[in-house]
VOPAGU-2260 file (C-alpha; in pm, 1 decimal, decimal comma):
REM VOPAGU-2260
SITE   aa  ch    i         X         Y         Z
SITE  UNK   A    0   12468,0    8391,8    5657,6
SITE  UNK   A    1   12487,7    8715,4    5861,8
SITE  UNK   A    2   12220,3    8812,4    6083,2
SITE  UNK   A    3   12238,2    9192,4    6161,0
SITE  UNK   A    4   12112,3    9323,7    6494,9
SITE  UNK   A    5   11800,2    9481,4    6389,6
SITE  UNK   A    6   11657,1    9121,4    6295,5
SITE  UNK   A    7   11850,9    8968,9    6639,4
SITE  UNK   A    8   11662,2    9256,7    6844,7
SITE  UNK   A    9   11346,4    9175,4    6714,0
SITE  UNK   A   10   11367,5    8816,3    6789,4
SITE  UNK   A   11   11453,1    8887,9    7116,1
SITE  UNK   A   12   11177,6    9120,0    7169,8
SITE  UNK   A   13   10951,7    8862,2    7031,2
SITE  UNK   A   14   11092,1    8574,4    7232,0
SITE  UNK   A   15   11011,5    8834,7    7557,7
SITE  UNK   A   16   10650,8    8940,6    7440,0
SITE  UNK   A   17   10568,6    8548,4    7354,5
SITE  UNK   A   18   10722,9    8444,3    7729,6
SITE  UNK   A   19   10535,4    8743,4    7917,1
SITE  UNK   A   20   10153,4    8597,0    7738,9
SITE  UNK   A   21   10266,7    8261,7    7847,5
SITE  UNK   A   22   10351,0    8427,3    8247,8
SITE  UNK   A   23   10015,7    8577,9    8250,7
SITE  UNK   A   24    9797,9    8315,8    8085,1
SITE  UNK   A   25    9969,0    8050,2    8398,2
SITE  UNK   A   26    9904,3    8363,7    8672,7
SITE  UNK   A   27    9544,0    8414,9    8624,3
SITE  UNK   A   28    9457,9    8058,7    8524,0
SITE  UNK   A   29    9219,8    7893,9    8674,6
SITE  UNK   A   30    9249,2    7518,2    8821,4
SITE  UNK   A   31    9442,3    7407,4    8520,6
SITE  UNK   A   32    9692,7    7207,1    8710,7
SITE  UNK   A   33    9678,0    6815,6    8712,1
SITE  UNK   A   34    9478,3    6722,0    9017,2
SITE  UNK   A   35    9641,3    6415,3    9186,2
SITE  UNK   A   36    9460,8    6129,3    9353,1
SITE  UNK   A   37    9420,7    6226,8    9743,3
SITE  UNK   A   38    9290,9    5997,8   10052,4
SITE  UNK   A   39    8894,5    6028,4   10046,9
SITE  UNK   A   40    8823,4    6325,4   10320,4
SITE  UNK   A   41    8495,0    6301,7   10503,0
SITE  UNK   A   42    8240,5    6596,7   10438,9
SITE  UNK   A   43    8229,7    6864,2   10705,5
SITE  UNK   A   44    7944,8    6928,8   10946,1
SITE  UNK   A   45    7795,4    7237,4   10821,6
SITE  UNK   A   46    7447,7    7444,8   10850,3
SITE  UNK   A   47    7305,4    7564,2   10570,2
SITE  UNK   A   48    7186,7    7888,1   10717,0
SITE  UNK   A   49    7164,7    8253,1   10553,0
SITE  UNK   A   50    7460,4    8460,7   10654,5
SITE  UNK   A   51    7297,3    8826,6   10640,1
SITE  UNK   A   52    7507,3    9131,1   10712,0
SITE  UNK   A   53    7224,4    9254,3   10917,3
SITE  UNK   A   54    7325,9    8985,7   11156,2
SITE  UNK   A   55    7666,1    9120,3   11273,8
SITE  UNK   A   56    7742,1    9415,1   11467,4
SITE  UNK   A   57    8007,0    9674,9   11355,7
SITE  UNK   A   58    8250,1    9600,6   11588,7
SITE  UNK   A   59    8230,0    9191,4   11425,1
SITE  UNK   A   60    8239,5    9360,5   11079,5
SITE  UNK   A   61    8565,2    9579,7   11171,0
SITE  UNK   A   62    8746,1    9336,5   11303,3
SITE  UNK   A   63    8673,8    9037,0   11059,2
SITE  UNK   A   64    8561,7    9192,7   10719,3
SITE  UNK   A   65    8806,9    9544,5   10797,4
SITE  UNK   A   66    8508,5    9729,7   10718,1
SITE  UNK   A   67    8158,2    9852,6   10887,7
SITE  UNK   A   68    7828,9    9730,7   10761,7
SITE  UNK   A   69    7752,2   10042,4   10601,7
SITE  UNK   A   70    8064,0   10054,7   10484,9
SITE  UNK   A   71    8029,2    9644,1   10308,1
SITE  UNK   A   72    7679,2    9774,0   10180,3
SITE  UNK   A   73    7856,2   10102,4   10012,4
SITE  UNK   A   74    8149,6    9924,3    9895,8
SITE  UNK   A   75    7935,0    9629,9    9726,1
SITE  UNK   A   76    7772,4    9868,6    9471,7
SITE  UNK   A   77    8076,1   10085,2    9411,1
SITE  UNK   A   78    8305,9    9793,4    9331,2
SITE  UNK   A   79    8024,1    9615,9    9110,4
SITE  UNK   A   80    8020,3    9321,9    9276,9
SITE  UNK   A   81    7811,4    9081,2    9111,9
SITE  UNK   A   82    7521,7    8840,1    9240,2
SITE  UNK   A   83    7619,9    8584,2    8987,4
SITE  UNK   A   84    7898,1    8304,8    8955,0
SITE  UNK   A   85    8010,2    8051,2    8712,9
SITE  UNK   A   86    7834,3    7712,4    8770,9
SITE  UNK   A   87    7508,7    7934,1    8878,7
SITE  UNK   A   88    7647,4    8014,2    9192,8
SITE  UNK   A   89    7419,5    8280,8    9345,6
SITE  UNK   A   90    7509,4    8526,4    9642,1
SITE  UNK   A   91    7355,5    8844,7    9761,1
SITE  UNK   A   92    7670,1    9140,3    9611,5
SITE  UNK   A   93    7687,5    9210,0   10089,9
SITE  UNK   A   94    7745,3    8881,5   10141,7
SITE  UNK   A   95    8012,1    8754,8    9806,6
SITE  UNK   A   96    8218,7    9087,5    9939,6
SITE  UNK   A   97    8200,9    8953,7   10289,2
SITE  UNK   A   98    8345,5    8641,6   10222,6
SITE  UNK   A   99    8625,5    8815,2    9997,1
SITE  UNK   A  100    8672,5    9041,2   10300,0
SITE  UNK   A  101    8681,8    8724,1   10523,6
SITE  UNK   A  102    8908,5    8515,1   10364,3
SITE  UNK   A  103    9156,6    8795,7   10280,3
SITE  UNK   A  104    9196,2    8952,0   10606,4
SITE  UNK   A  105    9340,1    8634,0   10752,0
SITE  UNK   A  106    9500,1    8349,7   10623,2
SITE  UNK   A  107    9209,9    8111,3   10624,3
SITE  UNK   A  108    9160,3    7803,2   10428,5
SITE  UNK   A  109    8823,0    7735,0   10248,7
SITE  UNK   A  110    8698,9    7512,2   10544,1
SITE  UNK   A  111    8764,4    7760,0   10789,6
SITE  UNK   A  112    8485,7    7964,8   10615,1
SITE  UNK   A  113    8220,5    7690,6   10612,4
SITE  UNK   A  114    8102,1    7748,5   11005,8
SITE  UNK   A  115    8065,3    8114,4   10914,6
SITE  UNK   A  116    7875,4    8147,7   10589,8
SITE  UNK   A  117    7699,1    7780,8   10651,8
SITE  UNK   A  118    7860,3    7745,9   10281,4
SITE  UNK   A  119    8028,9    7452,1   10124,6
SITE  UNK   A  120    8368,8    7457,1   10002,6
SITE  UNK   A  121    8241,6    7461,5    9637,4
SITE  UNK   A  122    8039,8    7773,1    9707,4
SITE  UNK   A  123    8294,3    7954,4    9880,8
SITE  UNK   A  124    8532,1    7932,0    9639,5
SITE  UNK   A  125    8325,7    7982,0    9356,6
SITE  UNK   A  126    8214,8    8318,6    9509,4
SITE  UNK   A  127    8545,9    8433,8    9645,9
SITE  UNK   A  128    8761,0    8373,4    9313,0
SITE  UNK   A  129    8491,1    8461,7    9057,5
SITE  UNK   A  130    8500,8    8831,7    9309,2
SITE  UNK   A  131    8870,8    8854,5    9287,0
SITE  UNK   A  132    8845,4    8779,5    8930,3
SITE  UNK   A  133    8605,2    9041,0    8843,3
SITE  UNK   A  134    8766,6    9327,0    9025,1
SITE  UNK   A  135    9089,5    9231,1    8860,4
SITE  UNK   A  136    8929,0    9281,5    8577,9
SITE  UNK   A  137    8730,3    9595,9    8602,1
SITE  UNK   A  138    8946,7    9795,8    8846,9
SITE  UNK   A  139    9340,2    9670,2    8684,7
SITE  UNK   A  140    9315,3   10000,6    8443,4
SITE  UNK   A  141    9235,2   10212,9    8783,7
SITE  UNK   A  142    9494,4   10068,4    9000,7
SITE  UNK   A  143    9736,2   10112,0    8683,5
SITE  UNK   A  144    9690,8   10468,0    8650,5
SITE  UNK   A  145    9406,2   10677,1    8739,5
SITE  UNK   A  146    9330,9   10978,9    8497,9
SITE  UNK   A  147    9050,1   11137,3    8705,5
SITE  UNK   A  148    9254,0   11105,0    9042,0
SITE  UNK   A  149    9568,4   11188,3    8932,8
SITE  UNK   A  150    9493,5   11543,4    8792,2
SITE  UNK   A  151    9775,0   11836,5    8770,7
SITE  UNK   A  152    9570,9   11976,6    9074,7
SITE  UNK   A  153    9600,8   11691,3    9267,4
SITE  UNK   A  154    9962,8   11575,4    9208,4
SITE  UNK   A  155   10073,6   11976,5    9270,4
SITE  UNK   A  156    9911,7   11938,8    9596,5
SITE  UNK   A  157   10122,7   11605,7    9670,5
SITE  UNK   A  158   10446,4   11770,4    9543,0
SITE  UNK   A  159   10432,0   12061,8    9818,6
SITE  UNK   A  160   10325,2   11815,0   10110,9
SITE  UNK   A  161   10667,0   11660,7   10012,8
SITE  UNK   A  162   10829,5   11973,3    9986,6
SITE  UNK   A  163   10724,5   12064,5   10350,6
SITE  UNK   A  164   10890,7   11729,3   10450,1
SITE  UNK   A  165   11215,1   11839,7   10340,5
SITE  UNK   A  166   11251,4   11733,3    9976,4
SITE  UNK   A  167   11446,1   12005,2    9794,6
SITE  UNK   A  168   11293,3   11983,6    9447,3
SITE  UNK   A  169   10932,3   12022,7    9525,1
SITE  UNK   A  170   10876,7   11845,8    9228,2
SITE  UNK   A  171   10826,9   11513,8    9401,2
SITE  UNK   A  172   10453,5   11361,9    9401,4
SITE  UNK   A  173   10479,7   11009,1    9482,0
SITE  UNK   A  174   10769,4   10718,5    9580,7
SITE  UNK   A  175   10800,6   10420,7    9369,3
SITE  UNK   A  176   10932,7   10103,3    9467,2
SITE  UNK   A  177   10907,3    9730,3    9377,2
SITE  UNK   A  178   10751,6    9419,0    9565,3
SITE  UNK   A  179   10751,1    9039,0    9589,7
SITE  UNK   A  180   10511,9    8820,6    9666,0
SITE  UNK   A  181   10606,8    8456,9    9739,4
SITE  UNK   A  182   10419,2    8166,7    9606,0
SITE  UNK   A  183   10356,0    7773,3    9647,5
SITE  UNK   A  184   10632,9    7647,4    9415,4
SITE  UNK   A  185   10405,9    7549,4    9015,7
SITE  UNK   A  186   10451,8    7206,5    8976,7
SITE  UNK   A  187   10646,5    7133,9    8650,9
SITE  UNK   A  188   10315,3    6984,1    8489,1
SITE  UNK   A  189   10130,7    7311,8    8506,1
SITE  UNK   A  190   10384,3    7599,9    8423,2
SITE  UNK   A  191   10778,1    7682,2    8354,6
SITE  UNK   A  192   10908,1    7715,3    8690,6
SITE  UNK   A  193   11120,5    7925,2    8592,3
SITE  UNK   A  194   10923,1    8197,0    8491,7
SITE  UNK   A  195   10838,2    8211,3    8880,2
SITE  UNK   A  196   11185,5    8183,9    9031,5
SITE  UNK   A  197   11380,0    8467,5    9240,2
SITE  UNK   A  198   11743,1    8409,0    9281,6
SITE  UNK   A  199   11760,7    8750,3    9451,3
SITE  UNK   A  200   11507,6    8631,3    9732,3
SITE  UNK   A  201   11563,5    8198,7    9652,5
SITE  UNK   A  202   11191,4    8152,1    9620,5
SITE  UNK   A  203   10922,1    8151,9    9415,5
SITE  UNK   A  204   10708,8    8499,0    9392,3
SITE  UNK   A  205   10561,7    8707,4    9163,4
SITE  UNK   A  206   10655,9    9108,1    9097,9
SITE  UNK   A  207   10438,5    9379,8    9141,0
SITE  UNK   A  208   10553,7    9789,5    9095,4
SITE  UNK   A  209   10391,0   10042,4    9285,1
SITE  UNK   A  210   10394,5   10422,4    9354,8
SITE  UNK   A  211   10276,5   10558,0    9674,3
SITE  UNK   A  212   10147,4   10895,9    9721,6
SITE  UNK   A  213   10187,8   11116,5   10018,8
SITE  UNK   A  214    9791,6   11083,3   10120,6
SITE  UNK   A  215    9892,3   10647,2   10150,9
SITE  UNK   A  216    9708,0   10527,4    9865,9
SITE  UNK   A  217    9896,4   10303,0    9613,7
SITE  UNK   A  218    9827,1   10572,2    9295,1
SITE  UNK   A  219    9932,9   10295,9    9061,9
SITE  UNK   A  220   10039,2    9930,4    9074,9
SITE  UNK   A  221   10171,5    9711,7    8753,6
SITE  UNK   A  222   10205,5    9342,7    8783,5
SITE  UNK   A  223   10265,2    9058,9    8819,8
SITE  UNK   A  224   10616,2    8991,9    8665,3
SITE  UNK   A  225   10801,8    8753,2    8691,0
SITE  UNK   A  226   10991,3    8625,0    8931,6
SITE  UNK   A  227   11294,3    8742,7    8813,1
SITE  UNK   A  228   11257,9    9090,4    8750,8
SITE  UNK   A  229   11433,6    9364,8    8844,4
SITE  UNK   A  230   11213,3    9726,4    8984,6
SITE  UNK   A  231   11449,1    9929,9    8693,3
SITE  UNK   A  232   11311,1    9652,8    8430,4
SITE  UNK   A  233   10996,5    9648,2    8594,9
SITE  UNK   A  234   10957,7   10030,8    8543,6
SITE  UNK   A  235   11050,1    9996,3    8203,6
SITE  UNK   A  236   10817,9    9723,0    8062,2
SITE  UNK   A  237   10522,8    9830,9    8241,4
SITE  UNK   A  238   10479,6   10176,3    8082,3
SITE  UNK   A  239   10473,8   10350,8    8378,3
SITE  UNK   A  240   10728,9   10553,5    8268,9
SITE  UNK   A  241   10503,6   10689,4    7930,4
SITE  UNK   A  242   10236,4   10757,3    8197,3
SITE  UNK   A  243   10447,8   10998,4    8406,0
SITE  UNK   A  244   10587,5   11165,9    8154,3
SITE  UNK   A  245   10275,6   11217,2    7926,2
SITE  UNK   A  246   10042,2   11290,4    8219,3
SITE  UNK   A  247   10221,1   11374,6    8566,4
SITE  UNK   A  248   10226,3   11748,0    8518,3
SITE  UNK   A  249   10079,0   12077,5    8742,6
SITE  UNK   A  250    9887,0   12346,8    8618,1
SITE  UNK   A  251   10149,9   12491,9    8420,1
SITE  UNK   A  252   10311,0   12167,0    8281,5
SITE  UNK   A  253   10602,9   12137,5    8441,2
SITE  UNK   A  254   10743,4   11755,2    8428,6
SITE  UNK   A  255   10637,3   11593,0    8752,9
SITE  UNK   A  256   10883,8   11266,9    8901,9
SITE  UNK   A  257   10879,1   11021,1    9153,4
SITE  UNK   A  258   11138,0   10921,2    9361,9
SITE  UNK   A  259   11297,4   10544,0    9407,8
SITE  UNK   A  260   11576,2   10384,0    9574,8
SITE  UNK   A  261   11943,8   10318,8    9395,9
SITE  UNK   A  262   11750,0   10063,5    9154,9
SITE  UNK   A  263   11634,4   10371,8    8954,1
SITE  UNK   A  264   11820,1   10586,5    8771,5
SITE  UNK   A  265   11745,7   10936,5    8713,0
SITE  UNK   A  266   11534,8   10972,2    8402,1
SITE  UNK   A  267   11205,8   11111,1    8285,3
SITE  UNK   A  268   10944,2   11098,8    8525,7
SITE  UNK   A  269   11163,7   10955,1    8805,1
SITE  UNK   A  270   11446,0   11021,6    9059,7
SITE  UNK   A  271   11672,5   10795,9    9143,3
SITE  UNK   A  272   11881,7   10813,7    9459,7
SITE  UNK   A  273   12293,0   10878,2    9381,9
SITE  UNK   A  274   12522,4   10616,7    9359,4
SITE  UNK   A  275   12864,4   10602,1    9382,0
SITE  UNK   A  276   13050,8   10604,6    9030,8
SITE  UNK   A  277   13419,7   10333,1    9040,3
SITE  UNK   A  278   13659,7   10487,8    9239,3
SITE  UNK   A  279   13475,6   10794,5    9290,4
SITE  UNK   A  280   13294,3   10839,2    9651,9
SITE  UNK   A  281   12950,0   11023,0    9716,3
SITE  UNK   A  282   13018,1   11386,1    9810,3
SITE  UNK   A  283   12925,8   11474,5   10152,9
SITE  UNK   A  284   12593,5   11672,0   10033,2
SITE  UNK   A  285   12477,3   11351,2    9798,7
SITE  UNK   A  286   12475,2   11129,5   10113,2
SITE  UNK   A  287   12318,1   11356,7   10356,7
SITE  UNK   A  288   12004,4   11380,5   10019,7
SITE  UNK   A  289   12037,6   10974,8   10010,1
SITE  UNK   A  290   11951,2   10924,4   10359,5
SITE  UNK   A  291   11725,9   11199,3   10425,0
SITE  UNK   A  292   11550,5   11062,1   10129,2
SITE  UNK   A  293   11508,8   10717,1   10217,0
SITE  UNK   A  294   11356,3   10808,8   10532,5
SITE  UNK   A  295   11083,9   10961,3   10308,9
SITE  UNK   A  296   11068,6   10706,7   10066,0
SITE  UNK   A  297   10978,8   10472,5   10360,3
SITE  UNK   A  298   10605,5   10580,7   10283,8
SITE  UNK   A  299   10572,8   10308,5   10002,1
SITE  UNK   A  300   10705,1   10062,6   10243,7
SITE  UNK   A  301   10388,2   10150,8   10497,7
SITE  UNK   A  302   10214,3   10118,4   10187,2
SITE  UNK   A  303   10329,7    9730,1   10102,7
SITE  UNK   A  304   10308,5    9697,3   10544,2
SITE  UNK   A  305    9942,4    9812,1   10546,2
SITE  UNK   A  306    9820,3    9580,4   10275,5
SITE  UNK   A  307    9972,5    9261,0   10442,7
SITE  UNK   A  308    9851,2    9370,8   10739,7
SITE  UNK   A  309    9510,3    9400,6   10704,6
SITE  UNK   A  310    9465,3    9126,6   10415,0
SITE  UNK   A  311    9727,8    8875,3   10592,1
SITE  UNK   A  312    9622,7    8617,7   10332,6
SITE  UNK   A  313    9848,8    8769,9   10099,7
SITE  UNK   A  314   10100,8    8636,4   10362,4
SITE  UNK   A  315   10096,0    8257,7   10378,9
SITE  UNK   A  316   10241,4    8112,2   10026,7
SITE  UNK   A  317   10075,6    7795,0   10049,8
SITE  UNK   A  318    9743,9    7956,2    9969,6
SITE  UNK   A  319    9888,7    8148,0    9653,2
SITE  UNK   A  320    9857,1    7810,6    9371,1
SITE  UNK   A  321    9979,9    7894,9    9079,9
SITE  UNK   A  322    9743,4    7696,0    8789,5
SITE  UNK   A  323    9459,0    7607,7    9102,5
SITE  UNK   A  324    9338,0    7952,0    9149,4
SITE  UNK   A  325    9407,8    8332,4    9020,4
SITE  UNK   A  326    9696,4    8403,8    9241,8
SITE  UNK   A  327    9820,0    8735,6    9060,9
SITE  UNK   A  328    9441,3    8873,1    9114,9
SITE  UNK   A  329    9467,5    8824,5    9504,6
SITE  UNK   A  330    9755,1    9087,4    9596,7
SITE  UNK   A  331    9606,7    9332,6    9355,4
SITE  UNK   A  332    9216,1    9284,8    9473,4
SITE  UNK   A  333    9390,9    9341,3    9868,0
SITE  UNK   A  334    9542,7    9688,0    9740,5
SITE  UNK   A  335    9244,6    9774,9    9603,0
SITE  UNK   A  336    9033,7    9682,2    9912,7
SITE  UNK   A  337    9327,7    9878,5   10115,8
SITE  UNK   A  338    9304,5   10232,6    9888,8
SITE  UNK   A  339    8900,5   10204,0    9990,3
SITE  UNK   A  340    9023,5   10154,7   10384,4
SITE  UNK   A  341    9272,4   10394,5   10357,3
SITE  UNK   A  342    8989,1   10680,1   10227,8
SITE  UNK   A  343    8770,4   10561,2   10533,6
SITE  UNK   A  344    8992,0   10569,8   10799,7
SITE  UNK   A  345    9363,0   10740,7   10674,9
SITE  UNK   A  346    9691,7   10590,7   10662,5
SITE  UNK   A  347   10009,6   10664,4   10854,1
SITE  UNK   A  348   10142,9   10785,3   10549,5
SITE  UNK   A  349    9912,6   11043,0   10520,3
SITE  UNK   A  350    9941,1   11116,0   10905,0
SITE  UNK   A  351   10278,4   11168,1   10861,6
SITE  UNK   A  352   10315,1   11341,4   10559,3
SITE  UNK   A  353    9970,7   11570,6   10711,2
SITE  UNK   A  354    9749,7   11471,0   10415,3
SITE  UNK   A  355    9445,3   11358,3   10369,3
SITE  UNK   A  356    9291,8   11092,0   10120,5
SITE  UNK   A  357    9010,8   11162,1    9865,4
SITE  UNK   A  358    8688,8   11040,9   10020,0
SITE  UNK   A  359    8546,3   10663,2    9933,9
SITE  UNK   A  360    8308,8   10845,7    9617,0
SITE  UNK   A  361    8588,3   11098,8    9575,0
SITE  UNK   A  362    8768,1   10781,4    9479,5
SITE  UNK   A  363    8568,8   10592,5    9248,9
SITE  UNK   A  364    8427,1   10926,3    9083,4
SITE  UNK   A  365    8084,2   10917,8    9211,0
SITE  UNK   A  366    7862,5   11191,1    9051,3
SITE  UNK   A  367    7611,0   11372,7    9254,1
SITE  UNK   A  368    7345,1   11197,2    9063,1
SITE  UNK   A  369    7457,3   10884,4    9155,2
SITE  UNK   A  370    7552,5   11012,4    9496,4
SITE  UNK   A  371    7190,1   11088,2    9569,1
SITE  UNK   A  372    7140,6   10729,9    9434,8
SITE  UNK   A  373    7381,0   10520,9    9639,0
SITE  UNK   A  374    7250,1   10697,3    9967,5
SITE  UNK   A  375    6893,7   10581,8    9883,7
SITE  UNK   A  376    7022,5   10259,5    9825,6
SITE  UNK   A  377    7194,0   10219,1   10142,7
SITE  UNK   A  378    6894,2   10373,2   10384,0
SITE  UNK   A  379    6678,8   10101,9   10197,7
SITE  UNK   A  380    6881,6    9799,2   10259,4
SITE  UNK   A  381    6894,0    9887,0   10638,5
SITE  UNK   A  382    6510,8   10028,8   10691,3
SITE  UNK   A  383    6361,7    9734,6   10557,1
SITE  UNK   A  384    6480,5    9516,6   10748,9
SITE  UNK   A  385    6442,0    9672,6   11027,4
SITE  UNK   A  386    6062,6    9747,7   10894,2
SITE  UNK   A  387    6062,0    9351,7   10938,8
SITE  UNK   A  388    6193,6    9341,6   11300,0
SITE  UNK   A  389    5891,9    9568,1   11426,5
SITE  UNK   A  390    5623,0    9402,2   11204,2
SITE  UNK   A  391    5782,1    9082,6   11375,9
């Protein structure tokens, strides 16, 4: 019996759509894995005292949370953080960002957190993965593509700070590239490990795709994929490519692209650097635009730099558990937390390209109603207390 290729193509497209719901279901699982007997571990010594945010100066708060207090108190209401957690967990929305903060901006474990927060283990990581799971949640569509930011305004304005860098087009508004992220290798009771291999980098990691704008802030990020994947395939089963060309456009709607390295080609919505054809060379002109280009395009590798940087979590693999804890919500929930940094303080990319993020409520769209709100909010959490300091 003949099988034409219409019916082989959907089976194959089938076979990919049924192995990508089986990826995602095992990245964002919770402790599904088979939890082998270990050697009994004695409790650890711990206070149970009330961590309050009140308690630390800003200096403590920069250095260990990446943010100021009024900056954790802001950032608690406009990322929704909630007060609370499965098992009826409870934590104040200041203190369950704090230990998100805390854990992420250094590769801690669990019981390195106890002697701060005065928390057990079970607390801690009830508060800190039910956080990362929520802002997964609510903020993936923002981090995927943000209508509100990325307006023909807005992405005109990034296309001439390019231009005044040198790129010939001007029609330039953002540099794409692809990332990995290297994991504990799954144990072959909980998922395929398969799925998570890269034979490119010969580890285990999940994918993520991201576009940089010249301002520093990751405009959009898809992911994870798996191991396996490719930034041209990448690119193509995320959508991002629908998104550019149905919605990167100025004033006038003229098609808007990003640019990428020699993994992209040059298609709708993005640029691709040349590449040499068999037995034909680059001309002279094509690699003097290839390597002026790739000095520019270094701007989305700041962008990957800053995130490990300040969230150095992301960068020890033994904490990243694939079927223990939501390892694909950790990477993106330390680019989110780096976009709000990044409108706070800037970004290298932005010093260098000589532009300037949106601010902090610029970012998440804050009305002037609720701008007149939020600052009420934030004088009240600090004046009462210290209304209780001089009645004490």
């Amino acid at each position: 019996m003949l099988v034409s290729n219409s019916d082989t193509t959907a089976v194959t497209l089938l076979h990919r759509k049924q192995r990508r719901q089986h990826f995602l279901a095992a990245m964002l699982s919770g402790p599904t894995a088979i939890i082998h007997e270990q050697p009994y571990k004695p409790p650890l010594d711990y206070t149970s005292k009330v961590w309050s945010l009140h308690d630390k100066s800003n200096n403590w708060c920069r250095e260990f949370l990446r943010f100021s207090k009024e900056q954790i108190c802001e950032l608690s209401v406009l990322l929704e953080i909630p007060d609370h957690f499965e098992g009826r967990y409870c934590a104040p929305p200041t203190t369950a960002l704090a230990v998100v903060c805390f854990r992420l901006s250094w590769p801690r474990r669990f019981k390195d957190c106890v002697s701060e927060f005065g928390r057990e283990r079970g607390w801690l990581c009830r508060v800190f993965n039910g956080v990362c799971t929520h802002l997964y949640e609510r903020f993936q569509a923002k981090l995927e593509w943000d209508y509100t930011l990325l307006n023909p305004a807005r992405l005109r304005s990034y296309c001439s700070k390019t231009y005044e860098r040198g790129e010939p087009s001007g029609l330039v508004w953002g540099f794409i590239d692809g990332t990995h992220q290297s994991i504990c290798r799954p144990r072959p009771e909980t998922c395929n490990q398969e799925l998570f291999y890269s034979g490119h980098k010969h580890d285990h990691s999940l994918q993520f795709l991201a576009v940089v704008t010249p301002d520093g802030l990751v405009a959009s990020m898809y992911g994870p994929f798996e191991g396996r994947a490719g930034d041209w395939g990448m690119f193509k089963e995320s959508g991002l490519q629908e998104k550019i060309t149905g919605f990167a456009k100025d004033e006038e709607g003229e098609q808007l692209y990003v640019y990428g390295d020699k993994a992209f080609y040059l298609e709708q919505g993005v640029i691709g650097a040349y590449r040499a054809q068999r037995h034909v060379g680059l001309t002279t002109e094509e690699l003097v635009f290839n390597t002026y280009m790739a000095k520019q395009r270094m701007s989305v590798e700041w962008g990957f730099g800053k995130i490990t940087q300040y969230f150095e979590f992301n960068n020890l693999r033994k904490n990243m558990k694939i079927g223990l804890s939501p390892a694909g919500a950790y990477y993106f929930v330390s680019t989110l937390l780096t976009n709000c940094h990044t409108c706070y303080y800037g970004s290298k990319t932005g010093f260098a390209f000589e532009c300037s993020p949106p601010s902090i409520r610029e970012y998440f769209h804050i009305t002037e109603d609720e701008d007149e709100v939020l600052n009420m909010y934030i004088n009240h959490f600090f004046s009462a207390v210290d209304f209780q300091d001089l009645e004490g």
